[in-house]
TIRO-476656 format. One record per residue (C-alpha): residue in three letters; x, y, z. Coordinates in steps of 0.2 Angstrom, whole numbers, padded with zeros to 4 digits, always signed. Last residue first. Example, Ala and Ser with C-alpha at 12.3 -4.5 7.8 and 13.67 -1.06 7.14 Angstrom:
<pts>
SER+0068-0005+0036 ALA+0062-0022+0039 
</pts>
This chain:
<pts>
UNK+0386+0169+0198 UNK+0376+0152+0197 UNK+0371+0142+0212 UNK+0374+0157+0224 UNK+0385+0152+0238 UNK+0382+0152+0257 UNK+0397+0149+0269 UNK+0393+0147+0288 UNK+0405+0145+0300 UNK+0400+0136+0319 UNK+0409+0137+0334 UNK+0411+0125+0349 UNK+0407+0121+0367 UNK+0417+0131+0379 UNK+0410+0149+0373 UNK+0395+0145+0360 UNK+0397+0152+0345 UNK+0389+0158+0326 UNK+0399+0164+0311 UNK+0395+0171+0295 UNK+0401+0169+0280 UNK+0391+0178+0261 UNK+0391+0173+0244 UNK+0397+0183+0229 UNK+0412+0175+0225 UNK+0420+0192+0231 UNK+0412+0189+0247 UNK+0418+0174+0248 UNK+0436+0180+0245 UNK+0434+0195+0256 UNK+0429+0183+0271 UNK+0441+0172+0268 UNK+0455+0186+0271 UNK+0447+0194+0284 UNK+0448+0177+0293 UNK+0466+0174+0288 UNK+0469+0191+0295 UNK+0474+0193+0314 UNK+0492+0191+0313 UNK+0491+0174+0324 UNK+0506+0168+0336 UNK+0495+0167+0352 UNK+0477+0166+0344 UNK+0467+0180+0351 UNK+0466+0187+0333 UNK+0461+0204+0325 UNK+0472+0212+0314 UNK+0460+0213+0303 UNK+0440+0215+0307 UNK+0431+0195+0303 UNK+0433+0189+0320 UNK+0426+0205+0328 UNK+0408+0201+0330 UNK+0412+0186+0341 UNK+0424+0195+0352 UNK+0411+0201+0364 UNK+0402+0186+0361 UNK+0417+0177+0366 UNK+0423+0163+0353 UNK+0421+0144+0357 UNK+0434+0132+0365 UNK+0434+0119+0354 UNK+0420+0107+0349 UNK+0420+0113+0328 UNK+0408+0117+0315 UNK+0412+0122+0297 UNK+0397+0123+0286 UNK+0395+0125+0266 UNK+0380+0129+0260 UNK+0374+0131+0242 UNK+0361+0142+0238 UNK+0344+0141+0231 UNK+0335+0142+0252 UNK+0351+0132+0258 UNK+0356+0116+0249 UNK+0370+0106+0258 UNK+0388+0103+0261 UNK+0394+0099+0279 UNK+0414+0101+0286 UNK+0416+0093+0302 UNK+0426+0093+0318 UNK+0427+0087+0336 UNK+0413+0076+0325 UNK+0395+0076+0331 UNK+0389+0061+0341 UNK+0375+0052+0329 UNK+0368+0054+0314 UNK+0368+0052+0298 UNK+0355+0058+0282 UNK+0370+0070+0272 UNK+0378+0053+0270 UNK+0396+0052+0279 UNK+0414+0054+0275 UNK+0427+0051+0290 UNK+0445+0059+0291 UNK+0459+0048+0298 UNK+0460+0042+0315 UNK+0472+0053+0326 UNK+0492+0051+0324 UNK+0495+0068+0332 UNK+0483+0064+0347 UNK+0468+0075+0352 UNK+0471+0087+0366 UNK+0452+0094+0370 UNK+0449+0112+0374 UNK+0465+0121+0364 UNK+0465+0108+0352 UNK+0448+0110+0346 UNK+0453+0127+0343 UNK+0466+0125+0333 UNK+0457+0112+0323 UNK+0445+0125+0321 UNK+0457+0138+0314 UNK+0465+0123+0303 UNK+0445+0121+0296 UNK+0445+0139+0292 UNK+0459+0143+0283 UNK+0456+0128+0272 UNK+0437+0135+0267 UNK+0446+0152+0263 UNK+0459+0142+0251 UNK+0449+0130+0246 UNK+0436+0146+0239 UNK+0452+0155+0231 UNK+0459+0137+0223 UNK+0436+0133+0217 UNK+0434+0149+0207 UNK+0417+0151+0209 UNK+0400+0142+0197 UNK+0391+0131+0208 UNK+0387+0111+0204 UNK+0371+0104+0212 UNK+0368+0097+0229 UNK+0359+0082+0229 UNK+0373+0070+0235 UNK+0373+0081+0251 UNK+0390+0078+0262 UNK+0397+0077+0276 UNK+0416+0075+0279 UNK+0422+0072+0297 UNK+0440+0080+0300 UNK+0452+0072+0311 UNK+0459+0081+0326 UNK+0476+0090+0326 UNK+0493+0086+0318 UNK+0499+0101+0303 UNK+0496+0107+0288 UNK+0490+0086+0281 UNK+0474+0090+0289 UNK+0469+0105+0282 UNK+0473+0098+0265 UNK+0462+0082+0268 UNK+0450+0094+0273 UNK+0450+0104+0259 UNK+0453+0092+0246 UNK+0434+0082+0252 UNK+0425+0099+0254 UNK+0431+0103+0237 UNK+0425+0086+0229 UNK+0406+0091+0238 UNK+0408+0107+0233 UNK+0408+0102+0215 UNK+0415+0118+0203 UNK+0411+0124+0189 UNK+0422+0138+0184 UNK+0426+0156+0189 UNK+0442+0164+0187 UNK+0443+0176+0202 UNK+0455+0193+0204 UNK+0458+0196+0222 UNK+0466+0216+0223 UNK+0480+0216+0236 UNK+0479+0221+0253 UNK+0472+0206+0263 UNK+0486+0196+0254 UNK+0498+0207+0254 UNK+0496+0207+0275 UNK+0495+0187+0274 UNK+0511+0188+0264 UNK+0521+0198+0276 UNK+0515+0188+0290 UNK+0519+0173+0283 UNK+0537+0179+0279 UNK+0541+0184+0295 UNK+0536+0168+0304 UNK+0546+0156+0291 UNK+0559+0170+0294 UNK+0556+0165+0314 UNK+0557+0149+0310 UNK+0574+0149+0301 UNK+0582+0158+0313 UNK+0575+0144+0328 UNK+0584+0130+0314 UNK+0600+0140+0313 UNK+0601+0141+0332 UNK+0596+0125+0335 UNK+0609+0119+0325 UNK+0623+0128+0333 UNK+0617+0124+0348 UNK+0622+0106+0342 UNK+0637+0109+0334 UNK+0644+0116+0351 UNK+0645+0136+0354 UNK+0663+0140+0359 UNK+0668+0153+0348 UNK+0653+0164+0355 UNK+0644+0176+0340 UNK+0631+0163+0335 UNK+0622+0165+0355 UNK+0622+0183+0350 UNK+0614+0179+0331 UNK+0601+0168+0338 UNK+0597+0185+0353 UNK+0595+0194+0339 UNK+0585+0180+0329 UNK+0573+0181+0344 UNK+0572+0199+0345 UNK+0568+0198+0324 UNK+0553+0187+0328 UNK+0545+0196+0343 UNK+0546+0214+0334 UNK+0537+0208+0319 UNK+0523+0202+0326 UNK+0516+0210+0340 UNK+0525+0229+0336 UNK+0523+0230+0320 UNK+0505+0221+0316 UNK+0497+0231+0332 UNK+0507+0247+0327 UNK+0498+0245+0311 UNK+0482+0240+0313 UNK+0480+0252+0329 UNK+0487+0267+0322 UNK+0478+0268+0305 UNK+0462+0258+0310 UNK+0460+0268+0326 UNK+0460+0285+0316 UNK+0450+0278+0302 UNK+0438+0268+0316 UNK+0436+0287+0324 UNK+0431+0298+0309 UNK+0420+0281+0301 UNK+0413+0281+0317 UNK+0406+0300+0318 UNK+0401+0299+0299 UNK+0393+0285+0304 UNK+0381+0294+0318 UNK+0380+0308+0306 UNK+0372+0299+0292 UNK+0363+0287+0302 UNK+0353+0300+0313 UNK+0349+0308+0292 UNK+0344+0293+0287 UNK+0332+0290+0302 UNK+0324+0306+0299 UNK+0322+0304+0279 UNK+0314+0288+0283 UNK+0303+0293+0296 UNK+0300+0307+0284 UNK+0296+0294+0269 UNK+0285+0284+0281 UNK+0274+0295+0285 UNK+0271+0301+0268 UNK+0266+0284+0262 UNK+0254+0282+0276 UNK+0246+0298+0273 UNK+0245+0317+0276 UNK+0233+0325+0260 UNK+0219+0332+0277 UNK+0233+0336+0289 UNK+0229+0332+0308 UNK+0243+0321+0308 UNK+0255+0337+0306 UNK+0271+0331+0300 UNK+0288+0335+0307 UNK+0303+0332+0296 UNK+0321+0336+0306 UNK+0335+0346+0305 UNK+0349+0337+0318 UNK+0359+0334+0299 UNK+0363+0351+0299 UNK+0370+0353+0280 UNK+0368+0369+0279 UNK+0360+0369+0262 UNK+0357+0353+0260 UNK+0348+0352+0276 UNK+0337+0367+0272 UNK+0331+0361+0256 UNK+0326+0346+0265 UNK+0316+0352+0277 UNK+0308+0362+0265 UNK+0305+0349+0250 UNK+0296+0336+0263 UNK+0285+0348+0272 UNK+0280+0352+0252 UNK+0279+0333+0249 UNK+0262+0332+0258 UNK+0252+0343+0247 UNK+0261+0339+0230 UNK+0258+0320+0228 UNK+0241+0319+0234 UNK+0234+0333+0223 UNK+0246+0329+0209 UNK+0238+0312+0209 UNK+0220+0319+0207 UNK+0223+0327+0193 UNK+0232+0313+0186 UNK+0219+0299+0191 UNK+0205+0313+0181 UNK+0215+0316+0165 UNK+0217+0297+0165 UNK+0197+0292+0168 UNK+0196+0305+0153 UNK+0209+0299+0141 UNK+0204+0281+0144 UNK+0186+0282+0142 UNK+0190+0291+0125 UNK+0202+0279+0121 UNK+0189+0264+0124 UNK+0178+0271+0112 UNK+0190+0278+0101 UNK+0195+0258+0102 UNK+0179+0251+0101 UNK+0174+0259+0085 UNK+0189+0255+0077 UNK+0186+0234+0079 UNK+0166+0237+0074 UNK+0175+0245+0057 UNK+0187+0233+0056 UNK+0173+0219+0049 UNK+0169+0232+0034 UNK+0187+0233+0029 UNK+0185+0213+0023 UNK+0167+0216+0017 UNK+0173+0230+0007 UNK+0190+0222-0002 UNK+0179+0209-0009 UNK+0190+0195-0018 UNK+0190+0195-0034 UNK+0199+0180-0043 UNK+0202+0182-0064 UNK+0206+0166-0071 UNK+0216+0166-0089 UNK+0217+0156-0104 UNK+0229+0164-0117 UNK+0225+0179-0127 UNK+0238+0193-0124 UNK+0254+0180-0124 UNK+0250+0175-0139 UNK+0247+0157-0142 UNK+0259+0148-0152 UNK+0264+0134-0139 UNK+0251+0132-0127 UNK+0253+0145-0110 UNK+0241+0138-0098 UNK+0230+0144-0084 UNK+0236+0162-0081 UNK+0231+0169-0063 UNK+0223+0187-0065 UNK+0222+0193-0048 UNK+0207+0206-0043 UNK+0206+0214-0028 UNK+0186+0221-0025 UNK+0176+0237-0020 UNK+0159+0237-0018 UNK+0142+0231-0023 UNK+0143+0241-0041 UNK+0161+0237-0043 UNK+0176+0245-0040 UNK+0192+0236-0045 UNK+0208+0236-0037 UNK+0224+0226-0044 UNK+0235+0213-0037 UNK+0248+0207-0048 UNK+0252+0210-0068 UNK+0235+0216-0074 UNK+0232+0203-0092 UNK+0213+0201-0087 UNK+0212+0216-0080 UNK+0203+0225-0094 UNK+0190+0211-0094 UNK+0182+0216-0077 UNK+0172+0231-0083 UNK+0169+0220-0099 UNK+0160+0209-0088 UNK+0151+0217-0078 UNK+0136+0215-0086 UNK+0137+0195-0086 UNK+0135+0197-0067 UNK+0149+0191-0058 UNK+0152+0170-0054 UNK+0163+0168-0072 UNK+0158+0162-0089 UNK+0167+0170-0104 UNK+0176+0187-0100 UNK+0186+0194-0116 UNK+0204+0198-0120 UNK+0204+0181-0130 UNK+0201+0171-0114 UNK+0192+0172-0098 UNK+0185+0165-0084 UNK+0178+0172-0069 UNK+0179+0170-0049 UNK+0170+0177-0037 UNK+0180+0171-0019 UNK+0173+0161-0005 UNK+0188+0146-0009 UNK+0175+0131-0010 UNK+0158+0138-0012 UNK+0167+0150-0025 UNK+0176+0137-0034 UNK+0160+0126-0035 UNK+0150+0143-0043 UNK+0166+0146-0056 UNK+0162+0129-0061 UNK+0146+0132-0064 UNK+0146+0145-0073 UNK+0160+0139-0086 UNK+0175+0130-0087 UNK+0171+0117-0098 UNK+0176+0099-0097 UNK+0186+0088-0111 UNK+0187+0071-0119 UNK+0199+0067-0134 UNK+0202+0051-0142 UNK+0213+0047-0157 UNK+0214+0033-0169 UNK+0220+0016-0176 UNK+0239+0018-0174 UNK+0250+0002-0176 UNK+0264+0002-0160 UNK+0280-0006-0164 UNK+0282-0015-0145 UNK+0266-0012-0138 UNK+0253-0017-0149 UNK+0238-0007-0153 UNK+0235+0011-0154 UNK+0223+0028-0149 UNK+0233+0041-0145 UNK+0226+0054-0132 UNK+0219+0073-0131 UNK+0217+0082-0119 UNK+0201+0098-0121 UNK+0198+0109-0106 UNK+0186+0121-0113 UNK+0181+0138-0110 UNK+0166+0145-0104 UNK+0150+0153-0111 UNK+0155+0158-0130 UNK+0167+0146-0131 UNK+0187+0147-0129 UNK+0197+0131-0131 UNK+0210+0125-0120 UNK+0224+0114-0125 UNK+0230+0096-0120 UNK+0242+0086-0129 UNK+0247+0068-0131 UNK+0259+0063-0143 UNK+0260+0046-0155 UNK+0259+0054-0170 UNK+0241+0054-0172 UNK+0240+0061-0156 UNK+0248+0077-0163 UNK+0237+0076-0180 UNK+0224+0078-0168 UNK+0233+0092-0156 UNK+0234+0101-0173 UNK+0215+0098-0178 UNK+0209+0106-0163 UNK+0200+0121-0170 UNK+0192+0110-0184 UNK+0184+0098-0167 UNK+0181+0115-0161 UNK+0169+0118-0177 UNK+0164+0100-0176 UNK+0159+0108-0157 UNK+0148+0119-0163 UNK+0142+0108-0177 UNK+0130+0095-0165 UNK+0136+0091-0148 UNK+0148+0076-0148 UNK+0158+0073-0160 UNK+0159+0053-0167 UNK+0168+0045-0181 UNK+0178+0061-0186 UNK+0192+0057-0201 UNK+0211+0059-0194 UNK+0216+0046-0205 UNK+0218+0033-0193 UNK+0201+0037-0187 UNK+0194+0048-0176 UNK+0184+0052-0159 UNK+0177+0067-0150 UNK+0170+0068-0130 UNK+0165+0084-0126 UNK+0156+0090-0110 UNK+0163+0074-0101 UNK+0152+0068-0087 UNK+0164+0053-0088 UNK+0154+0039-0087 UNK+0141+0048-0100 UNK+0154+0052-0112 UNK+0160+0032-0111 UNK+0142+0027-0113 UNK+0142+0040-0130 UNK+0158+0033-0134 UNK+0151+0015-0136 UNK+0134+0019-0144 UNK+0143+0032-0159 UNK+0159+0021-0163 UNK+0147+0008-0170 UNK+0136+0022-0178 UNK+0154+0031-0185 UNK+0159+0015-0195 UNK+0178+0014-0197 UNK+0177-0004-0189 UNK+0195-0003-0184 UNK+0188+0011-0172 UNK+0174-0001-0164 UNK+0187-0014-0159 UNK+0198-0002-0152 UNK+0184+0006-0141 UNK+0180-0014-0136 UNK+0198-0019-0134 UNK+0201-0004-0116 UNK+0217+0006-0121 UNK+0208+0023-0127 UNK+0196+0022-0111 UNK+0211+0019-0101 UNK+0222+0034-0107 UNK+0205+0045-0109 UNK+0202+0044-0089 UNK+0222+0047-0086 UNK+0221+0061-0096 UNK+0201+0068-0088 UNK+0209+0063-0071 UNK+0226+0074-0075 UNK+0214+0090-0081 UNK+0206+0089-0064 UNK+0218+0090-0054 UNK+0226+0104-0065 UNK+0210+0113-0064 UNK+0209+0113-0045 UNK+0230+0116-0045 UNK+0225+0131-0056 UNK+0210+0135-0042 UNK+0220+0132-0028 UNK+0235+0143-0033 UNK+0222+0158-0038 UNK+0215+0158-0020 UNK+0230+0156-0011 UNK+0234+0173-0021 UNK+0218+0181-0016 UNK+0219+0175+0005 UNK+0237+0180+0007 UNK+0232+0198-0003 UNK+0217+0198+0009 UNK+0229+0192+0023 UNK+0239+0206+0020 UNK+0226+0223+0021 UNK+0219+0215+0034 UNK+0235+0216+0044 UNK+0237+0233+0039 UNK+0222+0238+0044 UNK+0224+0230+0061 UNK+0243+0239+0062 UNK+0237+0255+0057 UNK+0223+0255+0069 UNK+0235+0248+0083 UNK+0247+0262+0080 UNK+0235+0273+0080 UNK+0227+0270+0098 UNK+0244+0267+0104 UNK+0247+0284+0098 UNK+0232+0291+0103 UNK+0233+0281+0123 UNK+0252+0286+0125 UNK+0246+0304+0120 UNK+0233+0306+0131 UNK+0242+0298+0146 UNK+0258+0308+0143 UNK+0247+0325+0142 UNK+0238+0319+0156 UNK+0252+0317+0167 UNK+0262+0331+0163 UNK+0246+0340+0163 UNK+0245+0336+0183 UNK+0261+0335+0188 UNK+0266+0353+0180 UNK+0248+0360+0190 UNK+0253+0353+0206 UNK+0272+0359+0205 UNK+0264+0375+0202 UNK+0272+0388+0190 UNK+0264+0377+0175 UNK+0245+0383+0180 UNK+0249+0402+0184 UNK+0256+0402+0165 
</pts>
């Protein structure tokens, strides 16, 4: 228990137990995984194995047919057949046999009568066997069988033997046939790397296995999928893969090819693999006990100063508390250091703007208000007091009449912009986001700026390159709008420009020359988009310039102090970020940056 009372001692078997566990189940999980792996590609591996050696025997089969199709058409086997003299037959068929490489080449007459068998009585006795797929022929049919033998089995087709085309007059049959013995188990083995064996009947015939384990291996000739066997070299999957199914063999006798497949030699590659993962785990678990050991050392030591001093400030909350490290300590470290200097300055943070959020809230809630009241809404309804007195006289002409009217009218025009721009500031923004091509919205902006009001054209610049940005491009005009008229203004206030100036001037983004009274640049900006409004007016203060963006401020006569606020929460609610730079009498510069995609 004294070892899990300590902050050191819970780190440290936290740690190692986390490691040691991490590393068994991930040493477990891979296990599993490898083995199971293996597991499938030996069952991939089997059942590949079966298909290639049907369609090997298929292949083959299909040659021997098309073989005994053009040796049964050629005129000089004809010819010999007509003769119904077995010695005739005998030299053609046995240069045909050797052509071939056939284990059994068999010939007969009209009548079914043999002229030539190859190989002595036991294969007359097959010829016996066969006589349906003779009588077959006979009829005009081919047909193919498999015959079992004492060493194999044989692959027998069978082919009409006939003249003319049109009503064909039958002389004979031919049949050819291979064996599936030894030997052909061997070439499938060199091919596939698999023992494979024959069988039929219930009974192996030929096959790649020693002979005395055959009957072992008989008894899963007619296994549905992969079984298991356990031979005397090890243990094996077997697949029985049927080779035929001829019409009137039962189902428990038909041609089969067992494949084995060595499930030892496959599980005996894993066994290095295993091996070098305990290995590796064991190595892990150790160098891990050590690392956490030594972590809860480094941790624990230098965190205590930490823990106290911060312990103490939460519970009196005296943020003056502050960290003190002994350099001299033996666990003290960069890290550390920097944590409490951290803590330290958080804290001098924390207070300092709790101190300035009390006095700006104060300020903000008389200021702000009594500024908007009194500045602007007080000079528009004195104005249309004094409207309404000069009304009140029988004896005002039309024309003051007029002028009266039209200064009541302003002066709501006035109201009613400054109500708005306050909801505005006030309300919630809600964006649509779309694509949008800055360089089209710097085009509209400026012609909108321009049509507000008279006031120095507006030089467009734009990048070709820049790429489309996702924003809500009415809410992003709008901001962009604000500020072009608020640099026209102040254009106008250094340099007087006629009302009926040149119109706005589009340039390449590679121009130069004299820069514009004012512009509006698009360009690419470390993956952003960039939009800058520059201006030659009178500039901005630096004691002002970090206040341009608070509302309710303006040192524009007539302003309400909140189209700059404004645009700045709408690009920062696009997710990009305006700032502004100046020079006082020589011009002002805002920059907008916008994420590609937001």
């Amino acid at each position: 228990m004294t070892l899990l009372s300590s902050l050191r001692g819970r780190v440290f078997l936290a740690s190692a137990l986390l490691a040691v566990l991490s590393i068994g189940i991930a040493l477990y999980l891979v296990n599993v995984r490898v083995t199971r792996e293996a597991e499938n590609e030996l069952e991939r591996q089997i059942r590949a194995t079966g298909a290639l050696v049907d369609e090997l025997r298929t292949s083959r089969t299909e040659t021997f047919t098309l073989m005994a199709r053009l040796i049964a058409d050629l005129p000089k086997l004809k010819a010999a057949v007509v003769t119904n003299d077995p010695p005739t037959v005998q030299d053609i068929a046995r240069d045909y046999q050797e052509q071939l490489h056939a284990a059994l080449v068999l010939i007969t007459n009209a009548a079914g009568e043999v002229l030539y068998a190859n190989g002595g009585p036991p294969r007359l006795d097959l010829v016996a066997a066969s006589q349906p797929p003779i009588d077959e022929a006979l009829e005009g049919h081919e047909s193919r069988e498999l015959l079992a033998e004492p060493d194999g089995i044989l692959q027998v087709v069978t082919v009409p033997i006939t003249i003319y085309e049109t009503q064909p007059e039958m002389l004979g049959t031919l049949s050819v046939g291979f064996r599936l013995d030894d030997a052909f188990a061997a070439q499938l083995k060199t091919i596939t790397g698999s023992d494979v064996a024959f069988g039929m009947d219930g009974q192996i015939l030929a096959g790649t296995r020693p002979r005395e384990e055959y009957p072992r291996l008989a008894a899963y000739l007619r296994e549905d999928g992969i079984s298991r066997v356990s031979l005397d070299d090890g243990e094996f999957e077997a697949l029985a893969q049927m080779l035929s199914t001829a019409a009137g063999t039962p189902e428990n006798s038909g041609p089969v090819a067992l494949i084995l497949r060595s499930r030892t030699d496959q599980l005996r590659s894993l066994q290095a693999i295993h091996t070098g993962l305990a290995v590796t785990a064991l190595l892990a678990v150790v160098l891990a006990t050590i690392l956490s050991y030594g972590v809860a050392r480094t941790i624990t030591r230098p965190l205590a100063d930490l823990t106290t001093v911060m312990g103490e400030v939460a519970a009196t909350g005296d943020l003056t508390r502050k960290i003190v490290l002994n350099p001299g300590r033996r666990w003290d470290d960069e890290d550390v250091r920097l944590l409490a200097a951290t803590f330290n300055t958080l804290t001098d943070s924390v207070a300092r703007a709790q101190r300035e959020i009390s006095q700006k809230e104060r300020l903000s809630a008389l200021g702000g208000l009594s500024t908007v009241i009194a500045h602007e809404i007080r000079n528009p309804l004195m104005i249309i007091k004094a409207t309404l007195h000069t009304l009140g006289k029988h004896d005002g002409s039309p024309t003051a009449l007029r002028e009266a009217v039209a200064d009541i009218n302003g002066e709501v025009v006035r109201l009613n912009r400054i109500v708005t721009d306050v909801l505005d500031f006030a309300r919630p923004i809600h964006f649509e986001h779309v694509p949008t091509d800055l360089n089209v919205l710097a085009r509209e902006s400026a012609a909108a700026a321009e049509s507000a009001q008279p006031g120095p054209p507006i030089s467009v610049v734009i990048d070709p390159a820049l790429a489309p940005v996702t924003t809500d491009p009415e809410r992003l005009r709008l901001a962009v709008v604000n500020i072009l008229i608020n640099a026209r203004h102040a254009v106008q206030a250094a340099v007087p420009v006629p009302a009926d100036g040149p119109v706005a001037v589009e340039a390449d983004s590679g121009s130069e020359g004299e820069k514009a009274l004012v512009e509006i640049r698009t360009e690419m900006a470390n993956h952003h988009a960039a939009l800058l409004i520059s201006d030659r007016g009178v500039g901005i203060e630096p004691a002002d310039l970090a206040h341009v963006f608070d509302p309710y401020f303006t040192t524009k006569r007539g302003g309400t102090g909140l189209g700059l606020a404004i645009a700045k929460n709408i690009v920062e609610g696009l997710g990009g970020t305006i700032a502004a730079t100046s020079v006082p009498g020589h011009g002002s510069e805002f920059r907008i940056h916008l994420p590609l995609m937001s």
